[in-house]
Structure formats: structure tokens, C-alpha cells
N, C-alpha and C positions, 0 to 999 in steps of 0.2 A: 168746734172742738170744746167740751165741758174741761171746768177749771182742773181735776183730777187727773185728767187722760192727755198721757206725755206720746211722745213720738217714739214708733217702733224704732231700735236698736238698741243700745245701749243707757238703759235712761235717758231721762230726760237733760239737755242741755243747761248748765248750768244759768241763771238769770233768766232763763225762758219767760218769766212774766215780765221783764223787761225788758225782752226786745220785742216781744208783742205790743206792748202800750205804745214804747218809742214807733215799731212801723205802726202801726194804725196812728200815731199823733201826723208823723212826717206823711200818713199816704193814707190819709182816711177811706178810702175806696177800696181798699186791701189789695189795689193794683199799681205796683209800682212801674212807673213807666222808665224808658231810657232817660229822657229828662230828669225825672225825679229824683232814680238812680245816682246823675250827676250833682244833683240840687243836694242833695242827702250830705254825699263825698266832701261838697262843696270843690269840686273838678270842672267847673263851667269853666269856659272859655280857654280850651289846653288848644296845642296847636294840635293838625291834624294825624301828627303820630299819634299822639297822647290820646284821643278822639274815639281813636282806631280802638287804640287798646284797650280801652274802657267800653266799649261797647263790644269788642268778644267776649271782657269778663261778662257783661251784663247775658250775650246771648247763650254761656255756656252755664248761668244761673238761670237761665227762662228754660226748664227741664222742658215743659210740655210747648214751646217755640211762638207762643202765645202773643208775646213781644210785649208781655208785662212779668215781673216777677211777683208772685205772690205769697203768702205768709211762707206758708211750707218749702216753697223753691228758697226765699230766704232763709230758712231756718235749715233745709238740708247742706247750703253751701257753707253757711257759719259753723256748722258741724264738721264738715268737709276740713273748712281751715284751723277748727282747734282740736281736732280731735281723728281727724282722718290718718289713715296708717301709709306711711310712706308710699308702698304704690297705687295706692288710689289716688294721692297727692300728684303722682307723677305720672296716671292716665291723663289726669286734669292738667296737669300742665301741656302736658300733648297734644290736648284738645286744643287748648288755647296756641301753641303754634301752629297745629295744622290748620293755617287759614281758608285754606280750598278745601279741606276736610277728604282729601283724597287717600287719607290712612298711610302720608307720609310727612315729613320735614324737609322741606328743602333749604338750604344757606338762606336763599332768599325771604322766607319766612320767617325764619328766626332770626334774622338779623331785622325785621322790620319789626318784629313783635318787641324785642329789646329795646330795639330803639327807642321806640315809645313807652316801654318803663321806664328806659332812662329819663325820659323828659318828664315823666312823672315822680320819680323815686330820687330825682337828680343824680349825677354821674358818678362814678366809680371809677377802680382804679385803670377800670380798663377799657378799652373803646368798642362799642358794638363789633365792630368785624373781626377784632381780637378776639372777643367773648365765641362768636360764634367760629371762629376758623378752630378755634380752643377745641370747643366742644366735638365742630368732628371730626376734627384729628384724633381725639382718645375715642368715639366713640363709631364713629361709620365704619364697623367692619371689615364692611367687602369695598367702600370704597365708592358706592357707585354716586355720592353726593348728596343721597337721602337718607334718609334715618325712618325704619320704622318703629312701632310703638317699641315691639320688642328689643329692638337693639338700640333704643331710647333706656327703656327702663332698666335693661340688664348693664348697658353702661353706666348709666349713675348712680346703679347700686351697685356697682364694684369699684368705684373710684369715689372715696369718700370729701377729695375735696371740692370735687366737680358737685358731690349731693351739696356739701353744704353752700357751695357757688351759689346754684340753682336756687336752693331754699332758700338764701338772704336775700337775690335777687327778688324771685316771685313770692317772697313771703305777705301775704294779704291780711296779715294781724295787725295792719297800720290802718288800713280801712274799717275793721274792727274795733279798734280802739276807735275811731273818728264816731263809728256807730253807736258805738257804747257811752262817749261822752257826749254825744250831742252836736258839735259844729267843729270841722277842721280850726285851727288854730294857725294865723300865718307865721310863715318860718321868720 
């Protein structure tokens, strides 16, 4: 990529030569592996909800399933997270509950996906199975226990405090920041 030529959509990301330098400094191979991934976050040793969940993020940034991420896969999903438009935000979170990728949500997935933010983002006011009976109570329709994309998306854009639930929950500008400056900081 010459220094001039920015990434197709909306210009170019703001700091783009700095998060170039910083991943080639942290991933000189321009392939960042799940490892590295955690090495980067500074997220080693989480238990294995935490584990979990950091490796869907990772598998839902390795666009082409490669099982490395590289410049561009990084650079589309930092875009994703500052810049992406509410439902695109909320395909991507979809993505990442639908663990079996069956093109639906079941209690059981999102209450394990949760989980494991919990353990990473530490707890809130409310407890996984709360969060999740929450969610499909205002949002599974017809009821049948699943949630598909549709009736994901359409419910949390009509229920504004469910969106902004959801968005503080899975908000990934904390890994951003971690990225931006350089090394987690412990609590």
C-alpha cells in the first residue's frame, strides 16, 4: 500500500500511520496470530470464558478465516468499531453471539458470550442470565427461544435502552485505546 493510498470508503481512518507502525512494531510478519492478538490486548492467561470470547473476536476480524489477522482485517475492524453505523455494529455483534453460526441466537449463546465479557470487562449491575432472559423477553417475538439477525436487529433499534445496554456492554474502544497506547494498564 504507497504512503498516499488510503482505504476504500470513507477516507482514510484517522491515525492510519499509527496504527500501521504500532502493528508491524507488535507483529513484524504483518500476521497477527491469536496469540499475538492476546499478547497485544495484554488478555493472556483469562480463564476459559474470557478465552472464548476473545478468540470469536479474533475469528470474526480474520475476514478471509486465515487464522491470522492481518493489516487490512485490522484496519477494517477499527473502523467497524469507530466509525461503523449502528447496524453494521449490530450484524457484528450477532456474529459474535452466534457461536454455531447457524444464523440464529440461542439463551445458551448469549448467556456464554456475556459471560465471558463479564469476566473480561468485570461485572455489572446485572448478572448474565438477567442480561440475557432481559434481552429475549423484549426482543424474541414469536417466542420460539431464538433470535434471528432480523429480529436481533429490529429489536434493538427500537428499544433504546437495550441499544445502549448492548453498546456499553460490547463496546471494543477499550481494546482501542489499549491499541493506541501501547500496553494494557493494570486496574
Amino acid at each position: 500500500m504507497g504512503a498516499n493510498e488510503s482505504l476504500p470508503g470513507d477516507g482514510p481512518v484517522p491515525e492510519m500511520h499509527h496504527y500501521y507502525s504500532k502493528f508491524m512494531r507488535e507483529c513484524p510478519s504483518g500476521q497477527l496470530s491469536l496469540h499475538e492478538f492476546k499478547k497485544l490486548l495484554g488478555l493472556q492467561g483469562l480463564d476459559p470464558q474470557g478465552d472464548l470470547y476473545i478468540k470469536r473476536v479474533f475469528d470474526i476480524f480474520d475476514l478471509n478465516q486465515d487464522g491470522f489477522i492481518d493489516f487490512l482485517e485490522f484496519i477494517a475492524a477499527i473502523n467497524l468499531v469507530i466509525r461503523g453505523k449502528i447496524d453494521q455494529k449490530l450484524k457484528w455483534y450477532f456474529k459474535l453471539y452466534d457461536a454455531d453460526g447457524n444464523g440464529c441466537i440461542d439463551k445458551k449463546e448469549l448467556l456464554s458470550i456475556f459471560t465471558a465479557i463479564q469476566a473480561i470487562n468485570g461485572h455489572t449491575n446485572m448478572s448474565a442470565e438477567e442480561f440475557t432472559n432481559m434481552i429475549f423477553q423484549k426482543i424474541d417475538v414469536n417466542n420460539d427461544g431464538e433470535l434471528t439477525l432480523e429480529e436481533f436487529i429490529t429489536g434493538v433499534e427500537r428499544d433504546g435502552d437495550l441499544m445502549e445496554l448492548i453498546t456499553k456492554s460490547f463496546d471494543l474502544s477499550n481494546v482501542l485505546k489499549v491499541i493506541q497506547s501501547g500496553r494494557r494498564h493494570s486496574i
